[in-house]
C-alpha positions as CSV (number, residue, x, y, z in Angstrom):
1,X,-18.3,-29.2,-2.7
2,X,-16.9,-26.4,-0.2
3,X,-13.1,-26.2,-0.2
4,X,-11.9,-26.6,3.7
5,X,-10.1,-23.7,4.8
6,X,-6.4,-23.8,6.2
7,X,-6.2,-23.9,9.5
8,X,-5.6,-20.6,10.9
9,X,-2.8,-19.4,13.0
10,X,-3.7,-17.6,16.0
11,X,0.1,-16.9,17.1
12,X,0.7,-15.4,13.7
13,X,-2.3,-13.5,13.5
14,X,-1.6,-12.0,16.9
15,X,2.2,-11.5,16.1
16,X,1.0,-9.9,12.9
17,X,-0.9,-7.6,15.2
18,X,1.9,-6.6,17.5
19,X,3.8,-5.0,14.8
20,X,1.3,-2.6,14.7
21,X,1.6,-2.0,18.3
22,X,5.3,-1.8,17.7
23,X,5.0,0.6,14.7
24,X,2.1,3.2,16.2
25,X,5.4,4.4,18.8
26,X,7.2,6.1,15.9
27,X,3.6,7.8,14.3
28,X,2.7,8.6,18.2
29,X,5.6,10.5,19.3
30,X,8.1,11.4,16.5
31,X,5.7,12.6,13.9
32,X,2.6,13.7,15.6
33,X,2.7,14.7,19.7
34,X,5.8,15.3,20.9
35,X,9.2,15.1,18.6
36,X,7.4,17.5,16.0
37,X,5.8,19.9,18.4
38,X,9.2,20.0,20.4
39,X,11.0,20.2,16.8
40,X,8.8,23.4,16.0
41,X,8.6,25.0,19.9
42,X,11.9,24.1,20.9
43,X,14.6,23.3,18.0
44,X,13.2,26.5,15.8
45,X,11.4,28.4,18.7
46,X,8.5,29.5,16.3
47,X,5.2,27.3,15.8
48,X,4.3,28.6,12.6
49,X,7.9,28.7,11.4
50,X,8.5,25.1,12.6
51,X,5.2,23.7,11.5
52,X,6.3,24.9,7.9
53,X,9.8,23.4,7.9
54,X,8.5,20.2,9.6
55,X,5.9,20.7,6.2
56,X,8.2,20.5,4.0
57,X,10.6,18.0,5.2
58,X,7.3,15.4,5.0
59,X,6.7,16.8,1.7
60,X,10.1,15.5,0.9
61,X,9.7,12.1,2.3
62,X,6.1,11.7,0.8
63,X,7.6,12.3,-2.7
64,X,10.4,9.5,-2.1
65,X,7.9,7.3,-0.7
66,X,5.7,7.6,-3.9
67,X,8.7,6.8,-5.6
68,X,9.8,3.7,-4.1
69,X,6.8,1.4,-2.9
70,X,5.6,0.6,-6.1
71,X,9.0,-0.4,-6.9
72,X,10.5,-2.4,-4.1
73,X,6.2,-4.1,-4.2
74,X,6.3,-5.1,-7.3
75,X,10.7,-6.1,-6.9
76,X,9.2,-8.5,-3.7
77,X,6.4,-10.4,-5.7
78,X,8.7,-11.1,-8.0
79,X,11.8,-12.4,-5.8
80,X,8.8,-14.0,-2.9
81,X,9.6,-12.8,0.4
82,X,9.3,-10.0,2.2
83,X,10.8,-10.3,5.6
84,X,14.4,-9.6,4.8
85,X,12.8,-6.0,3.5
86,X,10.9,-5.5,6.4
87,X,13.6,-5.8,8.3
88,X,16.1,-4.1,7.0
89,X,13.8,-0.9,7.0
90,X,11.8,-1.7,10.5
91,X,15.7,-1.2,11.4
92,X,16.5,1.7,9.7
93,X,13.5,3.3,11.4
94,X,15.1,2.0,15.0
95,X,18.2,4.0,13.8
96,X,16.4,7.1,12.6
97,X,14.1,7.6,15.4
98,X,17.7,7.0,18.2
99,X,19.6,9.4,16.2
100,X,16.8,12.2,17.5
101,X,18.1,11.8,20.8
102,X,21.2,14.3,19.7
103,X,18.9,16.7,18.7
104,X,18.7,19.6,20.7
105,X,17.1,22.4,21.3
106,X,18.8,25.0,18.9
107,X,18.1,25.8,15.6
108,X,21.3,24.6,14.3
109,X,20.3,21.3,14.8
110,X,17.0,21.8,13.0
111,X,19.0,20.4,9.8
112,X,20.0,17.1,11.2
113,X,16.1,16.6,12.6
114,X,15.2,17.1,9.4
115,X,17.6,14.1,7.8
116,X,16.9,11.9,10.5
117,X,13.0,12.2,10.5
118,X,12.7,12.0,6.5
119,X,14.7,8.8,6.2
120,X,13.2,7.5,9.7
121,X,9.5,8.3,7.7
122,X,10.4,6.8,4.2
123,X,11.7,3.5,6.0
124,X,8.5,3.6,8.4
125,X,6.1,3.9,5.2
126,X,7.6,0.8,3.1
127,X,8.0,-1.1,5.9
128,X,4.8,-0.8,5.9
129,X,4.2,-1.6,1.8
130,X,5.5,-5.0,2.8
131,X,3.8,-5.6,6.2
132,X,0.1,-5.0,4.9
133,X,0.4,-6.9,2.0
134,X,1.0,-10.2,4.1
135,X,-2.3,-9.9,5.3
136,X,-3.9,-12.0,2.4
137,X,-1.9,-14.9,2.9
138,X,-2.6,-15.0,7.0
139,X,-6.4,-15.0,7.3
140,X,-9.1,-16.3,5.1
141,X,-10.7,-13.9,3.1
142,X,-13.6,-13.7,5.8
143,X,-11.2,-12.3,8.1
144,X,-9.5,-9.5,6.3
145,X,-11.5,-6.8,7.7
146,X,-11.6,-8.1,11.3
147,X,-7.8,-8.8,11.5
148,X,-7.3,-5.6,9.5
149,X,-9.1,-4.0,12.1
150,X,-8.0,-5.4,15.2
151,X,-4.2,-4.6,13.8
152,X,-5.2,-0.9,13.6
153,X,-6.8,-1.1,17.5
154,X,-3.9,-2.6,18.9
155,X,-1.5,-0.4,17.1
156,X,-3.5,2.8,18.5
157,X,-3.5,0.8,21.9
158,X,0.4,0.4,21.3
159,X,0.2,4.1,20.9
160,X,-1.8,5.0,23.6
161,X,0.9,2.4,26.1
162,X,4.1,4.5,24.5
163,X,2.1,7.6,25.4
164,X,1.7,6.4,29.1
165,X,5.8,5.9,29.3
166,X,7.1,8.5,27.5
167,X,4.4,11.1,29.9
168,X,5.3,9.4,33.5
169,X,8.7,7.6,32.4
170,X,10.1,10.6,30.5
171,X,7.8,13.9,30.6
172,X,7.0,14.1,33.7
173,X,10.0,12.4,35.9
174,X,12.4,14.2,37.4
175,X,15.0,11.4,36.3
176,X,15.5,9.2,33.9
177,X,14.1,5.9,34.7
178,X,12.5,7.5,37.8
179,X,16.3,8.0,39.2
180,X,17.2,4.1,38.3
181,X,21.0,5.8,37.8
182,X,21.0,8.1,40.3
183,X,21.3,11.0,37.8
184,X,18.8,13.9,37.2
185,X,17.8,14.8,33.3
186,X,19.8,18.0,33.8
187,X,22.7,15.9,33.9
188,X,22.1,14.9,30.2
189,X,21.7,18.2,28.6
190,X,18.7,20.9,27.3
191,X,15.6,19.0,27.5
192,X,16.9,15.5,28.0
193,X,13.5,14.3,29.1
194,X,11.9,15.7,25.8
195,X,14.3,14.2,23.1
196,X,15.0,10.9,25.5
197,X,11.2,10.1,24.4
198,X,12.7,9.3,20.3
199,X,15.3,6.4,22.5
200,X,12.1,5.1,23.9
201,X,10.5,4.8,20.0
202,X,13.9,3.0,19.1
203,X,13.5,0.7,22.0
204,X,9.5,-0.1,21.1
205,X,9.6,-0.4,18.1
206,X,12.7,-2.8,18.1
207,X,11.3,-5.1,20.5
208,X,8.0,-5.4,20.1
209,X,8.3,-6.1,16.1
210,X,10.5,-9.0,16.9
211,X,7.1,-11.5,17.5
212,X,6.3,-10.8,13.8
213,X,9.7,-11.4,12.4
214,X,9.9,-15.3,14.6
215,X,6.3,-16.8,14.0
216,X,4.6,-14.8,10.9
217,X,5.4,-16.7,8.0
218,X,6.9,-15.6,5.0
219,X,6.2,-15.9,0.9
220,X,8.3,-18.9,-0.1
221,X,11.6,-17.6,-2.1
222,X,10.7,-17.7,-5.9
223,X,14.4,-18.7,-6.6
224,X,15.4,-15.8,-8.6
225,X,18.6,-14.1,-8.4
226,X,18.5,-10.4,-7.1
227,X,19.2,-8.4,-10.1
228,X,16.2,-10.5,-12.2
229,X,14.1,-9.6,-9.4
230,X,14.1,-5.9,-9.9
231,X,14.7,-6.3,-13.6
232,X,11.1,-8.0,-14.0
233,X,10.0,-6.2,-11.0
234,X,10.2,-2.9,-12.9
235,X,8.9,-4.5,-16.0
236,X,5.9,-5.8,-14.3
237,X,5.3,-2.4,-12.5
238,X,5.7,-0.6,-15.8
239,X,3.1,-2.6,-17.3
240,X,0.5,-3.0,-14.2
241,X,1.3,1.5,-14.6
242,X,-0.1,1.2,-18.4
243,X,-3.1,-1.1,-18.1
244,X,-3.9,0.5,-14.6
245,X,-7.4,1.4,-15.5
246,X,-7.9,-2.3,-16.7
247,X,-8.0,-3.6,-13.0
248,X,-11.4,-1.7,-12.6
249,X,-12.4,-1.2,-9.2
250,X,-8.9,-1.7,-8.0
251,X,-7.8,1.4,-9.8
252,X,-11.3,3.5,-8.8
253,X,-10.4,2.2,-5.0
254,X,-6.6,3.6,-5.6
255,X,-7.2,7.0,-6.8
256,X,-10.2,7.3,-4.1
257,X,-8.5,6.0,-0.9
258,X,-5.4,7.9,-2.0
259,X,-7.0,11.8,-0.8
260,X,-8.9,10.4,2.5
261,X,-5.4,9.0,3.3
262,X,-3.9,12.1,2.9
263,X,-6.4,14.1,5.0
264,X,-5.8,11.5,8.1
265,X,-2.6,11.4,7.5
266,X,-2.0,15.4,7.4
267,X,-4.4,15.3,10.3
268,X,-2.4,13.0,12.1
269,X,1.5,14.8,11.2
270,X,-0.1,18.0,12.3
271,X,-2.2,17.8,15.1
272,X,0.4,18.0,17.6
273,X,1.3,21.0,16.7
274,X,-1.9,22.1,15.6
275,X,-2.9,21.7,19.4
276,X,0.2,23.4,20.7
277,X,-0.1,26.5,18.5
278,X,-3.7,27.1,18.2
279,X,-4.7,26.2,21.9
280,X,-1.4,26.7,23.2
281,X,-1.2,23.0,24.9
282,X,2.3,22.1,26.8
283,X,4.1,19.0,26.4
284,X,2.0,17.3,29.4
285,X,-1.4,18.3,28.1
286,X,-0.4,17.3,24.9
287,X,0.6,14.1,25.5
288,X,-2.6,13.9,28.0
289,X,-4.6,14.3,24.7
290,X,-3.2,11.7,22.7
291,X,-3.3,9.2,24.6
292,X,-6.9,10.0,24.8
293,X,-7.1,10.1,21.3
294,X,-5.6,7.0,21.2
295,X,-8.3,5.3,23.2
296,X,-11.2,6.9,20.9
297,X,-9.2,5.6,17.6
298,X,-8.1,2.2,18.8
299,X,-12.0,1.8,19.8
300,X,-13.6,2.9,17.1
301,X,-10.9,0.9,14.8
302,X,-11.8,-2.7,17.1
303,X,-15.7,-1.5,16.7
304,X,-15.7,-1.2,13.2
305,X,-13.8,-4.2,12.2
306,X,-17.1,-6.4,12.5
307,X,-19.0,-4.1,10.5
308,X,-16.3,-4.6,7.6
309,X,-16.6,-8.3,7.4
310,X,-20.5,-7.7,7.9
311,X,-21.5,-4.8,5.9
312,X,-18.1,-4.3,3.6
313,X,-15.1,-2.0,3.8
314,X,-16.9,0.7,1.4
315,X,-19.9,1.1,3.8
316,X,-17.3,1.6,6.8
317,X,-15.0,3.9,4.7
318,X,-18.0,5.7,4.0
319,X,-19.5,6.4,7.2
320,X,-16.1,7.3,8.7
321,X,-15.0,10.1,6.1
322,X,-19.1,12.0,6.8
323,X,-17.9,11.6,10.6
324,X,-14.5,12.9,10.3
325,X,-16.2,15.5,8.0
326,X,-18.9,16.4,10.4
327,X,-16.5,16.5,13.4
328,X,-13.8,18.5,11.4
329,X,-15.9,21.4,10.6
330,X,-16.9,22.8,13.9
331,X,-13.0,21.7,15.1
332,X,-11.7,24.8,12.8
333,X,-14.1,26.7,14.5
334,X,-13.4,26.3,17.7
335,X,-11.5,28.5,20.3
336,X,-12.3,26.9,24.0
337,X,-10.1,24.2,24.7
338,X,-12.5,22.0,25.8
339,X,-14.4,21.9,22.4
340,X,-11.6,21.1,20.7
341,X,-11.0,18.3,23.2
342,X,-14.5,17.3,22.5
343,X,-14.7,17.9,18.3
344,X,-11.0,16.4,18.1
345,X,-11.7,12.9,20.4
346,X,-15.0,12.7,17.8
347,X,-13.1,13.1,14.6
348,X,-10.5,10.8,15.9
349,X,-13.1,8.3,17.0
350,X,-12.9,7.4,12.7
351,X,-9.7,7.3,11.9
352,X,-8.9,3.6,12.4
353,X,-12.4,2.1,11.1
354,X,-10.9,4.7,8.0
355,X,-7.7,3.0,7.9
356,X,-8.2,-0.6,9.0
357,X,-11.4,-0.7,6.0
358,X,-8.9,0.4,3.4
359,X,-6.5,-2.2,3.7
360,X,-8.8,-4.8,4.1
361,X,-10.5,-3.3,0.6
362,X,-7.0,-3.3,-1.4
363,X,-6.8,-7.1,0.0
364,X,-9.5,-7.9,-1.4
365,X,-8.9,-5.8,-4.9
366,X,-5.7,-7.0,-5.3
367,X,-5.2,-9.5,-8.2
368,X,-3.8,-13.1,-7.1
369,X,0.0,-12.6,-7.1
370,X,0.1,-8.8,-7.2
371,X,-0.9,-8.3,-4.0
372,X,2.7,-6.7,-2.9
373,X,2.4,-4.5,-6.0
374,X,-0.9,-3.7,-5.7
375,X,0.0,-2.6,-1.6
376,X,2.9,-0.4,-3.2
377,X,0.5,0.9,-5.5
378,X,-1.3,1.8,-2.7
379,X,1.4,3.7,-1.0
380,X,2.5,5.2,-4.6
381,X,-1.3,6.8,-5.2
382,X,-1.5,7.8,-1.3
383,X,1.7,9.4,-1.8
384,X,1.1,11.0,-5.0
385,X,-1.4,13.0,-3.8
386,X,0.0,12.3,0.1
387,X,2.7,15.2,-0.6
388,X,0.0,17.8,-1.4
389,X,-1.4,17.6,2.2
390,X,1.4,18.5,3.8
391,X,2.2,21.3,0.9
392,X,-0.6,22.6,1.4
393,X,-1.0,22.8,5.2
394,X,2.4,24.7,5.2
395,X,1.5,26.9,2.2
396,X,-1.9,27.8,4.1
397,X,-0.2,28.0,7.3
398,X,2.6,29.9,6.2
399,X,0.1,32.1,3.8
400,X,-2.1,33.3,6.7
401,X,-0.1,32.9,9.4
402,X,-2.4,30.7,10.8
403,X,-2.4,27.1,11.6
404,X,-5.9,26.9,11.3
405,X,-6.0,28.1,7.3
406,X,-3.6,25.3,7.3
407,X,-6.0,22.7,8.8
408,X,-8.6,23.7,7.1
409,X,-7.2,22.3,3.7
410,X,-7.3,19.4,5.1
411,X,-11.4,19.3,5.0
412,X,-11.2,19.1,1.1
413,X,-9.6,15.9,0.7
414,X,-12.4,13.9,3.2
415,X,-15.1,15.6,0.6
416,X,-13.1,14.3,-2.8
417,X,-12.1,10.9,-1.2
418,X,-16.0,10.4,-0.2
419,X,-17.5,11.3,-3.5
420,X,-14.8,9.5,-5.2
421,X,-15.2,6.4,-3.1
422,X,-19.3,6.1,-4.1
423,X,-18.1,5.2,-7.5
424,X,-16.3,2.2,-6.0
425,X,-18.1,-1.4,-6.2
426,X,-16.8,-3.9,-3.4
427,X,-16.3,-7.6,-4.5
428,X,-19.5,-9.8,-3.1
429,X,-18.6,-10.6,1.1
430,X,-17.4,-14.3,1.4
431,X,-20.5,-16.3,3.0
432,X,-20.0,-17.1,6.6
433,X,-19.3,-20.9,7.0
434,X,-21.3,-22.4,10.2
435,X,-17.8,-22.8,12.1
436,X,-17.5,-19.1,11.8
């Protein structure tokens, strides 16, 4: 006899979507299309100088990152919920991204960018550990890959809406708040309307994560004290490290997704500046390209999600890394601006279906009552080798003088992460029940 499902919440499912609209603001603007591309044009005054110093501080944070979600995962299975540490670093994010706003354009400030993005980034990312691993416990396991992906579309929608403001609100006006206080940006010192855009993030974010924190329910409190928390936290993580290879499919899935994560994600902390250096795009162009990039991705990523509960998350994850692939070589080739408009649009048409398919795979890998763990896992292997893409890129850039050579490292990781990911075997899809 079929077991009836829960009912399911559609106010928490779409709550649990907002927050990635609410999120994709501080990805959008502080680390790919304007705060690092201003940080590298206008704090250091040297694109290939900036791009390696912006390198290196996401080295930094991709290292503590890798240190910490496996942890604090493994600390929040064992002590039940996770909304108190969502919280506390969705706000530390808030904090890091309005601090920017006192960074101007002089390299002595370059120092205190640096501090502010690193810990904005490291809260961002296990914020993140926490918010992905309550997908399991808010849709049946039919659902993962179409709530997965409609999360990812709306966040690059949520992108693509912050994109809109920050160009005609902030880029683009004359005054902030089109002259609401009667002030001009001049008024508020060197490129006001540049560094008022990381106030804007703060604001986004902030608000719009609130709907998840009200009506997304929590893991029930396991009762334990603090302290035994992380004590058999740790323990658990230090054994789940040593049997690793036991879990099969989960740990083939780990190692694989962990290098096509680091090419998007290298791809997608670059390419801001990658356009403003190598095609020499202002601000307003820029901008004009990400939120069409942000159209492609959120579209592809909404496309896709029905494939994924259809076909499986291996056959999407598949068919997005040959198109990124395809797309990205010609992209390094280019030297018209409209190619790359083109090439770039078409690579970034599979970077959600990439993304949303991944975590509805480590979902449905994840062992009952690990799934926490297995999410930080996730972000420990993606950062393990997730600090090599951004070595790299600045090694190559710095190396050649060329942000292209930089870019062009990034190619490798699509080819290992596909050949890795053909090893991978995907549980059996959940049969559609006639109500579906």
């Amino acid at each position: 006899m079929r077991t009836a499902e829960p009912p399911i919440d559609r106010r928490a499912i779409a709550s649990w979507c907002l927050y990635d609209w609410a999120n994709s603001a501080y990805n959008t603007i502080i680390t790919t299309f304007v705060f690092a591309v201003y940080f590298a044009n206008g704090v250091i005054g040297d694109p290939v100088a900036g791009t390696a110093r912006w390198s290196a501080a996401m080295t930094v944070a991709g290292v503590a990152i890798a240190l910490l979600s496996p942890v604090l995962g493994a600390i929040a299975d064992r002590s039940g919920r996770r909304k108190p540490w969502m919280g506390f670093f969705t706000g530390l994010t808030v904090l890091g991204s309005a601090a920017l706003w006192w960074v101007e354009p002089d390299p002595s400030f370059a120092l205190f960018a640096l501090v502010c993005v690193v810990v904005a980034t490291v809260a961002f990312e296990l914020a993140n550990v926490f918010y992905n691993a309550t997908l399991p416990g808010l849709v049946p396991p039919r659902l993962l890959g179409r709530v997965s992906g409609w999360g990812w579309g709306v966040g690059y929608f949520g992108g693509l809406a912050c994109l809109v403001v920050a160009l005609f609100g902030f880029v683009k006006a004359e005054a902030p708040l089109f002259g609401l206080f009667g002030l001009a940006w001049s008024d508020w010192g060197p490129q006001a309307n540049i560094r008022a855009t990381a106030l804007l993030v703060a604001v986004w974010y902030g608000l719009f994560a609130l709907p998840y924190f009200l009506w997304v329910p929590d893991e029930p409190s396991s009762g334990r004290p603090l302290g035994q928390a992380v004590r058999e936290g740790i323990g658990m993580l230090g054994r789940t490290l040593r049997e690793a290879p036991r879990y099969g499919q989960a740990f083939r899935f780990l190692i694989a997704s962990a290098f096509y994560r680091d090419g998007i994600n290298t791809i997608t902390a670059f390419g801001g500046l990658f356009a403003a250096g190598s095609f020499g795009m202002s601000f307003e162009e820029i901008v004009l390209f990400a939120i069409a990039l942000n159209v492609v991705a959120g579209t592809g990523a909404v496309g896709f999600a029905w494939m994924d509960d259809r076909a499986g998350a291996k056959t999407v994850i598949l068919l997005a890394l040959a198109g990124m692939t395809a797309f990205g070589v010609p992209l390094l080739l280019a030297t018209d601006k409209a190619w790359f408009w083109i090439l770039a649009l078409g690579l970034g048409a599979f970077f959600g279906p990439a993304q949303a398919a991944g975590r509805s795979m480590m979902a449905r890998l994840a062992p009952p009552g690990m799934t926490t763990e297995m999410f930080g896992l996730y972000g420990l292997t993606g950062r393990f080798v997730g600090f090599f893409g951004p070595l790299l890129f600045g090694l190559a850039t710095e190396a050649f003088a060329s942000q292209r050579a930089g870019m062009a490292t990034v190619l490798a990781f699509f080819v290992v992460g596909f050949g890795l990911m053909l090893t991978v075997r995907e549980p059996a899809m959940p049969r559609r029940n006639a109500a579906s």
